[in-house]
ZALOTI-597691 format. One line per 5 residues: their letters; for each residue y, x negated, z negated of N, C-alpha, C, O, CB. Coordinates in nm, 4 decimals. Atoms other than C-alpha are relative to their C-alpha. Glycine has a CB too. Layout:
REM residues N
a) Y:X:Z:Y:X:Z:Y:X:Z:Y:X:Z:Y:X:Z ~ ...
//
This chain:
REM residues 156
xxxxx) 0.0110:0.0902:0.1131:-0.5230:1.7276:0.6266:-0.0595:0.0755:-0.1188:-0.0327:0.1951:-0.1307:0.1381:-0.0605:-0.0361 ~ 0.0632:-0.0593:0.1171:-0.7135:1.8097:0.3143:0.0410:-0.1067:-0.1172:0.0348:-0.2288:-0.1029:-0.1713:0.0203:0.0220 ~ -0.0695:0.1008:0.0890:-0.5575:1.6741:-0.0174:-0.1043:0.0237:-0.1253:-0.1378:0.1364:-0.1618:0.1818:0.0348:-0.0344 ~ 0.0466:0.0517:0.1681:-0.7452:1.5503:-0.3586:0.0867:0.0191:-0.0720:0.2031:-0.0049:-0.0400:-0.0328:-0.1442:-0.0356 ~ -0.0811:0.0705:0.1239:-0.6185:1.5561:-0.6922:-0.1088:-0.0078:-0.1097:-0.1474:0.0547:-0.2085:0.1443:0.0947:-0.0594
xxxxx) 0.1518:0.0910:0.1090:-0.8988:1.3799:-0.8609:0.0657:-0.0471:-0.1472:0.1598:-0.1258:-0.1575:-0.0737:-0.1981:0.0941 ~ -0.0864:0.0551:0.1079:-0.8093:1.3360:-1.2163:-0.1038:-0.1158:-0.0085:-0.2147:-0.1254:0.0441:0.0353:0.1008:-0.1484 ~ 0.0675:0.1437:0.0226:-0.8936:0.9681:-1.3512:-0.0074:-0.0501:0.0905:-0.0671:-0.1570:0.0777:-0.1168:-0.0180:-0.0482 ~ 0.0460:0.0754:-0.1434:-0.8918:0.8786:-0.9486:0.1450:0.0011:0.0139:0.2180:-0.0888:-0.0277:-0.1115:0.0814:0.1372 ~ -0.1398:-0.0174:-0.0359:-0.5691:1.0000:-0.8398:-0.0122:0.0837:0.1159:-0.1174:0.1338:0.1557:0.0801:-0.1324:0.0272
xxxxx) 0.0204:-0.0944:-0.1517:-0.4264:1.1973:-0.4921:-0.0672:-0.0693:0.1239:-0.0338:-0.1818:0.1610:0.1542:0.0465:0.0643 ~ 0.0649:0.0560:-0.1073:-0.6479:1.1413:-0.2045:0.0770:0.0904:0.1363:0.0780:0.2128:0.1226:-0.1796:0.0188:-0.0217 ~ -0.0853:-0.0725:-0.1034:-0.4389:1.2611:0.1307:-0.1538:-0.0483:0.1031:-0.1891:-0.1654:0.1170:0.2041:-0.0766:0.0440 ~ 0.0985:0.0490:-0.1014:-0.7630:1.2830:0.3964:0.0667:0.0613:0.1679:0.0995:0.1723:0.2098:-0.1762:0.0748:-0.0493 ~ -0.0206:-0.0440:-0.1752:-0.6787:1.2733:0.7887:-0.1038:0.0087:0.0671:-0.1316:0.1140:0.1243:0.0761:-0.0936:0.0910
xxxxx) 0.1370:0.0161:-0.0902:-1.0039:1.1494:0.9534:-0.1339:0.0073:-0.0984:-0.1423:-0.0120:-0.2197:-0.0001:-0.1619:0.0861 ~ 0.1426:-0.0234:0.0463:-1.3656:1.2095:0.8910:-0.0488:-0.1179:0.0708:-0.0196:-0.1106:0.1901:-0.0769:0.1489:0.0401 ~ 0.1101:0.0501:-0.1007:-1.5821:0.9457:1.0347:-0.1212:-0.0294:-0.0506:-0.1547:-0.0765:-0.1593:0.0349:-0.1162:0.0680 ~ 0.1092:-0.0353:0.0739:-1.9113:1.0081:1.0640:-0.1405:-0.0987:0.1071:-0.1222:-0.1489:0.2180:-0.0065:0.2019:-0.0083 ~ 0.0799:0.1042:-0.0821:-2.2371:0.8050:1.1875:-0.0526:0.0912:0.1055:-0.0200:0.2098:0.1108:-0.1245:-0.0847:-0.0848
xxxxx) 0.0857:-0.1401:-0.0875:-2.4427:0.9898:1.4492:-0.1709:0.0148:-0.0357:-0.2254:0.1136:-0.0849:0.0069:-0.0333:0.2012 ~ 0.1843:0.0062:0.0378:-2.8620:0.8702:1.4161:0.0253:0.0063:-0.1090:0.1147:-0.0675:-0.1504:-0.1129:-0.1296:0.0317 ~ 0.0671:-0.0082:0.1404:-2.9645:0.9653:1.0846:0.0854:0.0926:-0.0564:0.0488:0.1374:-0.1651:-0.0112:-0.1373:-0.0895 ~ -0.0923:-0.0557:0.1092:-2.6737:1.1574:0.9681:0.0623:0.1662:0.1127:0.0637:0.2764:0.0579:0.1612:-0.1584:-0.0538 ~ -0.0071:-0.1010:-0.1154:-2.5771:1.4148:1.2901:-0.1272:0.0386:0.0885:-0.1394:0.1534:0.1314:0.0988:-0.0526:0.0941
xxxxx) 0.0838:0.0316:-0.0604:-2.8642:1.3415:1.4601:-0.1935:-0.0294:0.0081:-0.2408:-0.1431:0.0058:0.0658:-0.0664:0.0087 ~ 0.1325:0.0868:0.0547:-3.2391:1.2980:1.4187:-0.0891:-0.0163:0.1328:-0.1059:0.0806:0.2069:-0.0994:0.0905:-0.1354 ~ 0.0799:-0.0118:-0.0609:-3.4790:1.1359:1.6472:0.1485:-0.0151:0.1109:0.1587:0.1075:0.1157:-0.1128:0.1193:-0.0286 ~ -0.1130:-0.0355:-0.0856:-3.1412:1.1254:1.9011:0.0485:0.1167:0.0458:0.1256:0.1377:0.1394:-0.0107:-0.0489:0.0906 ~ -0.0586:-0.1754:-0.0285:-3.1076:1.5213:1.8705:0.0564:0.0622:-0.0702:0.0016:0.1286:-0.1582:-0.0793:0.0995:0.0178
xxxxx) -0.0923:-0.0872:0.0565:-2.8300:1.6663:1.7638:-0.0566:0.1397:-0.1009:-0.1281:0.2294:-0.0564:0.0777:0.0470:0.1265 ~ 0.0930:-0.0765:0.0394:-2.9247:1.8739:1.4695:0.0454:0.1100:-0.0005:0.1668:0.0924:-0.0101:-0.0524:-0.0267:-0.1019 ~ -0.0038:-0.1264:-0.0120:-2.9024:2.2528:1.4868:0.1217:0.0239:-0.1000:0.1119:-0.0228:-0.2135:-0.1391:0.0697:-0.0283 ~ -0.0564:-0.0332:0.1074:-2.6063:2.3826:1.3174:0.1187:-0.0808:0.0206:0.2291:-0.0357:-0.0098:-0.0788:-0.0186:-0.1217 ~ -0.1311:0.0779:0.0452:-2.3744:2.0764:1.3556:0.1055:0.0443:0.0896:0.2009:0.0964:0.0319:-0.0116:-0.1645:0.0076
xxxxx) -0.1235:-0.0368:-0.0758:-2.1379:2.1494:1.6595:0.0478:0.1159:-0.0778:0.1663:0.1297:-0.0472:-0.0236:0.0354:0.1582 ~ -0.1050:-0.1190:0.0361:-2.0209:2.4779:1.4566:0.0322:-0.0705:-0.1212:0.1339:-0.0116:-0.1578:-0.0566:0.1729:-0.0205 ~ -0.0409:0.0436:0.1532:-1.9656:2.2967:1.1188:0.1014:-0.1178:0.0573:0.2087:-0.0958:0.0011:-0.1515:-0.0652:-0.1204 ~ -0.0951:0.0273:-0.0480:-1.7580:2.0625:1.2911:0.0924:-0.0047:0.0606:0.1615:-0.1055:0.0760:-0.0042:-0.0206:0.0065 ~ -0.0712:-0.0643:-0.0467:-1.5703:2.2548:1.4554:0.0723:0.0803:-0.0669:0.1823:0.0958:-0.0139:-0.0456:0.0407:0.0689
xxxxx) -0.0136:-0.0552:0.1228:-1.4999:2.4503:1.1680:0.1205:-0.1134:-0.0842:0.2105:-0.0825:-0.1624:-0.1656:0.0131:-0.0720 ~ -0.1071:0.0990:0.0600:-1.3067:2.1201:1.0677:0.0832:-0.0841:0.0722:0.1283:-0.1911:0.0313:-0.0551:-0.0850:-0.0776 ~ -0.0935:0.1092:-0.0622:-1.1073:1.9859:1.3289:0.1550:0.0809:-0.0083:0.2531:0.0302:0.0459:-0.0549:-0.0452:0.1826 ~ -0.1415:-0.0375:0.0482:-0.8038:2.2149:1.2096:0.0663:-0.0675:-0.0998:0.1866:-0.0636:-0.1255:0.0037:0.1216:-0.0435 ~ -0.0400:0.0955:0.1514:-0.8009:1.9781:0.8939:-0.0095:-0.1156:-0.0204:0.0465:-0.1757:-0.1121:-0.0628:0.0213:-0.1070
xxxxx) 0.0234:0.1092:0.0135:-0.9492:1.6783:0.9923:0.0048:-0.0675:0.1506:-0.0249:0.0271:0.2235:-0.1171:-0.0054:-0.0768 ~ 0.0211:0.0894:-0.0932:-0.9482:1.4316:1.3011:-0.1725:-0.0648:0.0117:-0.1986:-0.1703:-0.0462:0.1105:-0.1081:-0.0353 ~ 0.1447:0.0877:0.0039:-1.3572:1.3422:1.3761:0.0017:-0.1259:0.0845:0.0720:-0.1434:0.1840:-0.1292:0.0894:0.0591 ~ 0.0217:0.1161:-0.0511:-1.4471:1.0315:1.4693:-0.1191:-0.0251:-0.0350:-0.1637:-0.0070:-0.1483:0.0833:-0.0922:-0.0295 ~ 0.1539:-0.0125:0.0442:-1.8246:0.9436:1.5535:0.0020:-0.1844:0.0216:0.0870:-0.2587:0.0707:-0.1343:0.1258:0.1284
xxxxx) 0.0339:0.1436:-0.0041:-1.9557:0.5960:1.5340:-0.1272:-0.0400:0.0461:-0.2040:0.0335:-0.0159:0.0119:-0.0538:-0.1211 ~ 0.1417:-0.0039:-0.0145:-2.2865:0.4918:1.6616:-0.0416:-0.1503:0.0909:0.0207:-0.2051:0.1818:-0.0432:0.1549:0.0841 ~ 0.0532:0.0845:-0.0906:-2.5295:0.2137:1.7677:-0.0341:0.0376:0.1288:-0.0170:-0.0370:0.2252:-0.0951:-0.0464:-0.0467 ~ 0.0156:-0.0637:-0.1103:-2.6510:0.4845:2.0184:-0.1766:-0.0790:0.0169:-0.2214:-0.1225:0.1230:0.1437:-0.0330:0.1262 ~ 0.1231:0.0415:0.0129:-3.0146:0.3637:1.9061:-0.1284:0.0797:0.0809:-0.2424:0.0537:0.1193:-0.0140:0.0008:-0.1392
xxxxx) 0.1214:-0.1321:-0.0963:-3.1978:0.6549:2.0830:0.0680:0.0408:0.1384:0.0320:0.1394:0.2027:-0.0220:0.1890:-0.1012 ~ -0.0335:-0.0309:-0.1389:-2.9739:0.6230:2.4067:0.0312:0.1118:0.0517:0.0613:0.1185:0.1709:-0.0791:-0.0277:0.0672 ~ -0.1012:-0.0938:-0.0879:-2.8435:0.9702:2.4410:0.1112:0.0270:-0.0943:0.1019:0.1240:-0.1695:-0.0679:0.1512:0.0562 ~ -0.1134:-0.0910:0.0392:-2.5025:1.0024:2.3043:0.0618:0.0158:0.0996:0.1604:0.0854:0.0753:0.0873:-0.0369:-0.0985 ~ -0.0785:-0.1023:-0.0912:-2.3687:1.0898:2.6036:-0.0304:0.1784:0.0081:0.0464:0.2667:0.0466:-0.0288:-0.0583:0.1472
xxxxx) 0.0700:-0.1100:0.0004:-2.5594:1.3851:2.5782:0.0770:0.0485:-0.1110:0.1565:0.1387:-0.0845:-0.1525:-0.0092:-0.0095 ~ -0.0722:-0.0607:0.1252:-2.4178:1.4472:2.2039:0.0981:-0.0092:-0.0109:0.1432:0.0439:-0.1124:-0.0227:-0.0275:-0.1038 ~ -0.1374:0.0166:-0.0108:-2.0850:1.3516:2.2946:0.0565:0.1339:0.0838:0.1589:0.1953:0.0537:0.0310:-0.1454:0.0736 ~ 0.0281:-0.1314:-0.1352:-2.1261:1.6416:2.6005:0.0017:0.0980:-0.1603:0.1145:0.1024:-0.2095:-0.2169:-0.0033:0.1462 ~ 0.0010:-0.0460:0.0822:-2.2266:1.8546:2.2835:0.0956:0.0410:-0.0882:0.0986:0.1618:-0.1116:-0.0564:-0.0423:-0.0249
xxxxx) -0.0538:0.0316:0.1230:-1.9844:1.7807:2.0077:0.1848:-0.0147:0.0886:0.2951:-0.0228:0.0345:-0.0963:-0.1704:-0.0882 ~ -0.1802:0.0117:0.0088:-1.6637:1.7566:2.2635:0.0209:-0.1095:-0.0351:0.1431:-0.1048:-0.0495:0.0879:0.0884:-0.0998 ~ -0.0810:0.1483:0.0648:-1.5906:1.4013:2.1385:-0.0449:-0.1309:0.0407:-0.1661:-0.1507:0.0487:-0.0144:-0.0159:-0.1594 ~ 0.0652:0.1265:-0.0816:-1.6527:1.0904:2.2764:-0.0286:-0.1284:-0.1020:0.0727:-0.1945:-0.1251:0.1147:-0.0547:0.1292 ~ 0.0979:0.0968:0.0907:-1.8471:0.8397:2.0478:0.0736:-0.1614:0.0291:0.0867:-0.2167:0.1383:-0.1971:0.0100:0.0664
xxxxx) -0.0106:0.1323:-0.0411:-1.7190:0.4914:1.9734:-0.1205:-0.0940:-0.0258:-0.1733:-0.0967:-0.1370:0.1136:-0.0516:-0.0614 ~ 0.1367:0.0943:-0.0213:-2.0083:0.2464:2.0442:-0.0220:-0.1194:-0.0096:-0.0042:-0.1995:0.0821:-0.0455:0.0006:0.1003 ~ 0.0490:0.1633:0.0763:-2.1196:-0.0629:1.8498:0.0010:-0.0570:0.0790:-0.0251:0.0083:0.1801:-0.1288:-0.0399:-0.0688 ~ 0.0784:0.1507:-0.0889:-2.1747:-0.3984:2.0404:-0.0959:-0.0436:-0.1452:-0.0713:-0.0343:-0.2654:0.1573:-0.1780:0.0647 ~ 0.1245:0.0562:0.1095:-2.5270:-0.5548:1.8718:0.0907:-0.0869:-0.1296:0.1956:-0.1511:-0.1243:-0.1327:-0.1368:0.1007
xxxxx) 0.0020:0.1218:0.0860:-2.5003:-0.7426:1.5805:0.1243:0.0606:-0.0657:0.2025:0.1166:0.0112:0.0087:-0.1649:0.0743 ~ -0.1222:0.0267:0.1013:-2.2191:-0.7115:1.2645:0.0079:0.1500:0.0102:0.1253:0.1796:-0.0121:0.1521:-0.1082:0.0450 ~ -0.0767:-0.0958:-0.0210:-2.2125:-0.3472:1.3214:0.0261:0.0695:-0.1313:0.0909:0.1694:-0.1001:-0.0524:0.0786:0.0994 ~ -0.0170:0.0144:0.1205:-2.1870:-0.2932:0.9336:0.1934:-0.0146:0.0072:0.2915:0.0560:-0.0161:-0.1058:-0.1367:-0.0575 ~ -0.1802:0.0293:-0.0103:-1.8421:-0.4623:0.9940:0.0722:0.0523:0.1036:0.1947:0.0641:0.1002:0.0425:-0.1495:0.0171
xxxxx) -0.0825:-0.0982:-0.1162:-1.7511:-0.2823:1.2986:0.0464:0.0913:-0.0760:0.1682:0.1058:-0.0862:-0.0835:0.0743:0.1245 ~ -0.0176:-0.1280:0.0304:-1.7862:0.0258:1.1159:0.1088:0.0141:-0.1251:0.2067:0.0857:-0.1461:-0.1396:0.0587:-0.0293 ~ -0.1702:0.0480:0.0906:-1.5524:-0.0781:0.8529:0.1099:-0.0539:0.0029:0.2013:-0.0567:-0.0795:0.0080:-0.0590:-0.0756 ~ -0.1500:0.0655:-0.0404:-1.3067:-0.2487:1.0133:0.0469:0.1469:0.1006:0.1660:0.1693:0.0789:-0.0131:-0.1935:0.1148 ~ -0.0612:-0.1426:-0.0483:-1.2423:0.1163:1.2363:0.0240:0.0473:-0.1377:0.1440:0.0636:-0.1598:-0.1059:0.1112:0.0989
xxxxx) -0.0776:-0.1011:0.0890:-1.2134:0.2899:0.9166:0.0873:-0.1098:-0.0734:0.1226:-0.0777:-0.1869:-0.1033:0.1047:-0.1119 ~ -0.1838:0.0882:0.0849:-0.9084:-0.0114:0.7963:0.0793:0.0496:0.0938:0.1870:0.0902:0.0501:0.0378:-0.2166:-0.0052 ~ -0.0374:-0.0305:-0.1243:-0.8121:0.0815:1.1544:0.0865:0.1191:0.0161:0.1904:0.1243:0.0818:-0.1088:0.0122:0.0725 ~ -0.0296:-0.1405:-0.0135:-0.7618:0.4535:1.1035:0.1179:0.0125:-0.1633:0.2039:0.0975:-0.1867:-0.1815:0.1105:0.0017 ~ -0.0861:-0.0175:0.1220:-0.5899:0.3944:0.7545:-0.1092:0.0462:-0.1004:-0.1088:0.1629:-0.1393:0.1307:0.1131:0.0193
xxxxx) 0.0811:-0.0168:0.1165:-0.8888:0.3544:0.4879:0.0754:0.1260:-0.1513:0.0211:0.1946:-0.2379:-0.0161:-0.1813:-0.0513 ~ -0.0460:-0.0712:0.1240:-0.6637:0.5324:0.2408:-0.0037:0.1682:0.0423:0.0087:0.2614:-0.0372:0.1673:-0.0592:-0.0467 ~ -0.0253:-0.1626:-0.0247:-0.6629:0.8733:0.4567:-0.0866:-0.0403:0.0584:-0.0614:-0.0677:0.1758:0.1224:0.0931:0.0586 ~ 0.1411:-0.0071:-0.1227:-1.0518:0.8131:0.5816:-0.0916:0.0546:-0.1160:-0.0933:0.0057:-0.2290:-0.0744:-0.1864:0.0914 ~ 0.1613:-0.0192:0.0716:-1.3753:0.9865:0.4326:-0.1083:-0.0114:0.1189:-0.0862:0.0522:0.2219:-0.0244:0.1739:-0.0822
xxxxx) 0.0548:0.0358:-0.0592:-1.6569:0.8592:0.5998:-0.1860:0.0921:-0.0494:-0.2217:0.1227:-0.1632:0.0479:-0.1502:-0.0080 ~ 0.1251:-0.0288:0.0291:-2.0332:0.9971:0.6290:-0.0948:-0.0246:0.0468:-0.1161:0.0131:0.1620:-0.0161:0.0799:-0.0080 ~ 0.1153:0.0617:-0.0991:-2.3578:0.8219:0.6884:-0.1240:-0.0527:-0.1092:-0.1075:-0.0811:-0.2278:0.0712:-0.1515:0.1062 ~ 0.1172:0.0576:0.0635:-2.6957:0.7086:0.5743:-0.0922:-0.1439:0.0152:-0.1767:-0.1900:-0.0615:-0.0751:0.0897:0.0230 ~ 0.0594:0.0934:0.0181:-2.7924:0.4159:0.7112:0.0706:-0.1056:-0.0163:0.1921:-0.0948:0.0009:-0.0743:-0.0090:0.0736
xxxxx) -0.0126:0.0888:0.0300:-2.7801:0.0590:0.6182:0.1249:-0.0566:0.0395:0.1999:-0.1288:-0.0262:-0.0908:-0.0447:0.0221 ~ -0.1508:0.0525:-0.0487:-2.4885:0.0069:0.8612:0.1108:0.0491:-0.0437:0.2192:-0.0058:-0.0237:0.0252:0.0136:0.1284 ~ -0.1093:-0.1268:0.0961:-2.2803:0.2708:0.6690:0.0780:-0.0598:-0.0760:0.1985:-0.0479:-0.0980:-0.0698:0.1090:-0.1092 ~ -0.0740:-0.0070:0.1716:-2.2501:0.1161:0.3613:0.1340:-0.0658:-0.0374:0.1888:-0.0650:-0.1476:-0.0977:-0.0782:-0.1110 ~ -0.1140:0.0861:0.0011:-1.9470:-0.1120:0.4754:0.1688:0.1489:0.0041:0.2731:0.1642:-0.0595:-0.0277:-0.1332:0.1808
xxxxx) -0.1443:-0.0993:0.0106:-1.7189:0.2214:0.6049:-0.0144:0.1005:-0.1023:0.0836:0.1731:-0.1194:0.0366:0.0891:0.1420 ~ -0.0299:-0.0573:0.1138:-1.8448:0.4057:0.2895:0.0482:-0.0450:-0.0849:0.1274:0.0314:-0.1400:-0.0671:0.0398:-0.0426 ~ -0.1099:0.0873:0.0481:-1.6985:0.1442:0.0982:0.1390:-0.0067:0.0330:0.2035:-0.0024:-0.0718:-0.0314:-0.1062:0.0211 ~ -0.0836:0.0545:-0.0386:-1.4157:0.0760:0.2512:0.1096:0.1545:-0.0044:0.2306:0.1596:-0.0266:-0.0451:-0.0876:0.1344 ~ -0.1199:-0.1466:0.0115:-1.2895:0.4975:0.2673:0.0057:0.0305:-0.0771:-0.0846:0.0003:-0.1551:0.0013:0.1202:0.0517
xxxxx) -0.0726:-0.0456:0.0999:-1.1041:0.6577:0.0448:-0.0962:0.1140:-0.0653:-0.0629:0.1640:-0.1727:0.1422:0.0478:0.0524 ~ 0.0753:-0.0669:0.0386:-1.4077:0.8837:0.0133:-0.0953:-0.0308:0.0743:-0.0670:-0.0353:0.1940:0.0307:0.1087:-0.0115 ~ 0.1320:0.0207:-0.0737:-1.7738:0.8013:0.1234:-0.1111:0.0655:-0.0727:-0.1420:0.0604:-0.1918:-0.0343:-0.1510:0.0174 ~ 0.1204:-0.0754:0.0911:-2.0822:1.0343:0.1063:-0.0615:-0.0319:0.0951:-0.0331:-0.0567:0.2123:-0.0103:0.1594:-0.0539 ~ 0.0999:0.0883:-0.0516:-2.3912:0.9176:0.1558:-0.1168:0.1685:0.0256:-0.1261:0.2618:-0.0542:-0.0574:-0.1615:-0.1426
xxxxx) 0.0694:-0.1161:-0.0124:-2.6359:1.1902:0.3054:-0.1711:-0.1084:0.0028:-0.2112:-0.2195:0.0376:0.0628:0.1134:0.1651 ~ 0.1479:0.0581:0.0071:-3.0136:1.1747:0.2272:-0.0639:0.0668:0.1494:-0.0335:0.1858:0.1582:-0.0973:0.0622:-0.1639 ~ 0.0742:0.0031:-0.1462:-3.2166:1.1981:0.6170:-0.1247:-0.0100:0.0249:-0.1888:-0.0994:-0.0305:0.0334:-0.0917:0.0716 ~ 0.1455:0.0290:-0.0546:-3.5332:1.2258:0.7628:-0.0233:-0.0955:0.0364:-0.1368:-0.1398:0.0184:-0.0457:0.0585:0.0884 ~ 0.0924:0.1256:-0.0291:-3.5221:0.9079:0.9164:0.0371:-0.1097:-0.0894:0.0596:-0.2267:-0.0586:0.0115:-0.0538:0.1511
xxxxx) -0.0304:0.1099:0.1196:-3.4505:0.7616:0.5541:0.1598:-0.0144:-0.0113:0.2582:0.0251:0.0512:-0.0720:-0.1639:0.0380 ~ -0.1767:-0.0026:0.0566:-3.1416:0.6713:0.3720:-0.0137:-0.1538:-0.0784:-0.0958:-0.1679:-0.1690:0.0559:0.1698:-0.1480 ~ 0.0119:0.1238:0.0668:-3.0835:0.2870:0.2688:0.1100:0.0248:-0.1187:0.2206:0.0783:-0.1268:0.0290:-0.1347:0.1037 ~ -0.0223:0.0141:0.1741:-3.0421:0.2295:-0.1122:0.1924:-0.0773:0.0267:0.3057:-0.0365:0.0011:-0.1719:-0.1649:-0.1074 ~ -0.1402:0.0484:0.0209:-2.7571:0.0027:-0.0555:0.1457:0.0871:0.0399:0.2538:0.0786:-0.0185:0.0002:-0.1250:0.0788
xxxxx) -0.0736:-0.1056:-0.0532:-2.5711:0.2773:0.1509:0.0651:0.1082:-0.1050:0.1826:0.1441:-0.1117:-0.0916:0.0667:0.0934 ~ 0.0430:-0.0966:0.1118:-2.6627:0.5237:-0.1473:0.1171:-0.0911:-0.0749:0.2262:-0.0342:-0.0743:-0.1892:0.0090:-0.0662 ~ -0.0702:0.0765:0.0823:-2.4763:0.2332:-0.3653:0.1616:0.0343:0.0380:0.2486:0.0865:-0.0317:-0.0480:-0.1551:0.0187 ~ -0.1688:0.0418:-0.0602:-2.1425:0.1874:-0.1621:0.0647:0.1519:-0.0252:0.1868:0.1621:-0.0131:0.0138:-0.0585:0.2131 ~ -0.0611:-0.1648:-0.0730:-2.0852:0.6080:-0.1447:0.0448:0.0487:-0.1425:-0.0246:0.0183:-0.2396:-0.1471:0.1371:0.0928
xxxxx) -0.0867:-0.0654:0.0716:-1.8505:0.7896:-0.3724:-0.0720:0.1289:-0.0741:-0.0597:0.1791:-0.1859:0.1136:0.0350:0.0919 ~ 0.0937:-0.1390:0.0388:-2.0930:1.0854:-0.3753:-0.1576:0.0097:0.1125:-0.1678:-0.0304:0.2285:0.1255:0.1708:0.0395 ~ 0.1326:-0.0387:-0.1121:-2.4604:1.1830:-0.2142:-0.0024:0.1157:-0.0237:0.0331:0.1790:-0.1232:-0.1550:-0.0605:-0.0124 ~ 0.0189:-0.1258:-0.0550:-2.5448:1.4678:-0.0459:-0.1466:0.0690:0.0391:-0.1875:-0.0045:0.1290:0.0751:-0.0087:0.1101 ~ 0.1543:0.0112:-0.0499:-2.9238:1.6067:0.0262:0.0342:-0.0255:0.1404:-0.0204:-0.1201:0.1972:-0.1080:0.1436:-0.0225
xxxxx) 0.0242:0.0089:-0.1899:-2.8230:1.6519:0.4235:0.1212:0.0209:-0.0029:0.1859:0.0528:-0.1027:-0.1023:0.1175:0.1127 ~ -0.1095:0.0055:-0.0250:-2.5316:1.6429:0.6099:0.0953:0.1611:0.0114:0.2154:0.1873:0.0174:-0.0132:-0.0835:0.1139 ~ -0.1216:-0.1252:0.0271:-2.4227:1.9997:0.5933:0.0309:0.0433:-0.1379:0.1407:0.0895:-0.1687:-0.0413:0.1404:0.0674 ~ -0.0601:0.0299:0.1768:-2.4230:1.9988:0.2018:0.1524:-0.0893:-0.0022:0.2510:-0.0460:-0.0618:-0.1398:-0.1250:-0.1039 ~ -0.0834:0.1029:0.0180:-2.1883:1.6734:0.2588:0.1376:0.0873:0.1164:0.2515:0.0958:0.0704:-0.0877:-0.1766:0.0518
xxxxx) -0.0898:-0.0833:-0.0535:-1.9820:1.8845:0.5314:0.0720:0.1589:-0.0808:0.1919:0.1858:-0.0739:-0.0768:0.0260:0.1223 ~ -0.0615:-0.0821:0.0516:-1.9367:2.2010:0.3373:0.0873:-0.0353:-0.1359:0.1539:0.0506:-0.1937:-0.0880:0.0880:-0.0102 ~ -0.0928:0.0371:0.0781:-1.7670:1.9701:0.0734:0.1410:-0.0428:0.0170:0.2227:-0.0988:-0.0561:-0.0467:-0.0713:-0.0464 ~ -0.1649:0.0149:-0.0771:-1.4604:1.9608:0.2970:0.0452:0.1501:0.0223:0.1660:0.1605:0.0439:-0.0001:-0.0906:0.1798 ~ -0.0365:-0.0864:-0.0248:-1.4541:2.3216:0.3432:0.0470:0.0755:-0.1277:0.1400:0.1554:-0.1380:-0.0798:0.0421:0.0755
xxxxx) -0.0399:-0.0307:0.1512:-1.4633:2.3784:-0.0407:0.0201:-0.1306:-0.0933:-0.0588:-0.1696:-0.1793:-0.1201:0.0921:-0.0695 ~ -0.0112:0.1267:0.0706:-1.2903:2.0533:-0.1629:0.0042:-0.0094:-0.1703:0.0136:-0.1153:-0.2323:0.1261:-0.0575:0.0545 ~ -0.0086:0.0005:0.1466:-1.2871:2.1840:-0.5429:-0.1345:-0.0879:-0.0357:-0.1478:-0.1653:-0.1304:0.0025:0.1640:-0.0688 ~ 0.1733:0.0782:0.0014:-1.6649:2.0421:-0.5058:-0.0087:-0.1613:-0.0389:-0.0941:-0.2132:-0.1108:-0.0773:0.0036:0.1793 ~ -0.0165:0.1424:-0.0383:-1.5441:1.6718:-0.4385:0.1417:-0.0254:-0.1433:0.1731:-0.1391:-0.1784:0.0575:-0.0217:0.2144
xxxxx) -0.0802:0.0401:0.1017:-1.2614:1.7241:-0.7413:-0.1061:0.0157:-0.1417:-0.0916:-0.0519:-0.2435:0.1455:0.0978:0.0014 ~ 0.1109:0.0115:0.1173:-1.5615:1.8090:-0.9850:-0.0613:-0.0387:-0.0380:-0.1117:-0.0306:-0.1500:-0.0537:0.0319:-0.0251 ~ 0.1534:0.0895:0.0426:-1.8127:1.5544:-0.8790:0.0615:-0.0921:-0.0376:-0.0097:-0.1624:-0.1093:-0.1237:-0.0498:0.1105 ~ -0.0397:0.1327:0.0197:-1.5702:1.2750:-0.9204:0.1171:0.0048:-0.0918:0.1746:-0.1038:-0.0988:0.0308:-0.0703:0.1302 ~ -0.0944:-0.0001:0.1384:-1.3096:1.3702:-1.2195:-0.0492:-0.0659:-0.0986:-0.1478:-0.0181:-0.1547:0.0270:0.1296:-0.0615
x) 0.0365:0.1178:0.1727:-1.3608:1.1084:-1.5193:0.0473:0.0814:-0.0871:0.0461:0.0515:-0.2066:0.0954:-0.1769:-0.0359
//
């Protein structure tokens, strides 16, 4: 668990991470260099949980990778899929991380949402819903390893 004390916000108690896979782990459907050790690096503190349309057809492959087995959209509403798992997991102990369009419901919806900027683009509205942005996803990951980062960007 990793704990907040956000002044002007209040205590944030985080259990789970969930994070998208295309655009935000992933580019092109390939796991990007670097991530299996940075998340690994955090499963002493956090619970991962991946989410994905599985738009480029190999997360079995990145699931093989990453140790973790991917929960997988059905077409259509997946916006609301992805936010109704993080009410699921307990929105109040969820930070969520993702860039695209389908994001912007479980960055909303967690108790912390960062929005990472991606090669294969980053939707504005996504950018809107997120608590904080990140250039790439290991910027947005090393803000769990040094959470003073996440009490500085967001203290009123």
């Amino acid at each position: 668990m990793i704990e907040l004390d956000i002044p002007g916000r209040g205590r944030i108690q985080l259990k789970h991470l969930v994070l998208d896979v295309n655009g935000t782990l992933a580019v092109d459907g390939q796991l990007i260099d670097g991530i299996v050790k940075r998340l690994a690096a955090l499963r002493d503190r956090l619970e991962i949980h991946l989410l994905t349309a599985d738009t480029h057809g190999r997360q079995a492959r990145i699931d093989e990778q990453l140790n973790l087995k991917a929960v997988r959209l059905t077409p259509g509403n997946e916006a609301s899929q992805k936010g109704d798992f993080v009410d699921h997991l307990g929105s109040a102990f969820t930070a969520a991380i993702g860039q695209g369009a389908n994001d912007a419901e479980m960055l909303r919806r967690a108790a912390l949402g960062i929005c990472v900027l991606s090669p294969e683009g980053t939707a504005v509205e996504t950018l809107l819903a997120a608590d904080l942005a990140a250039p790439d996803i290991f910027t947005a990951l090393d803000l769990f390893e040094k959470p003073l980062r996440i009490v500085a960007s967001l203290r009123k």
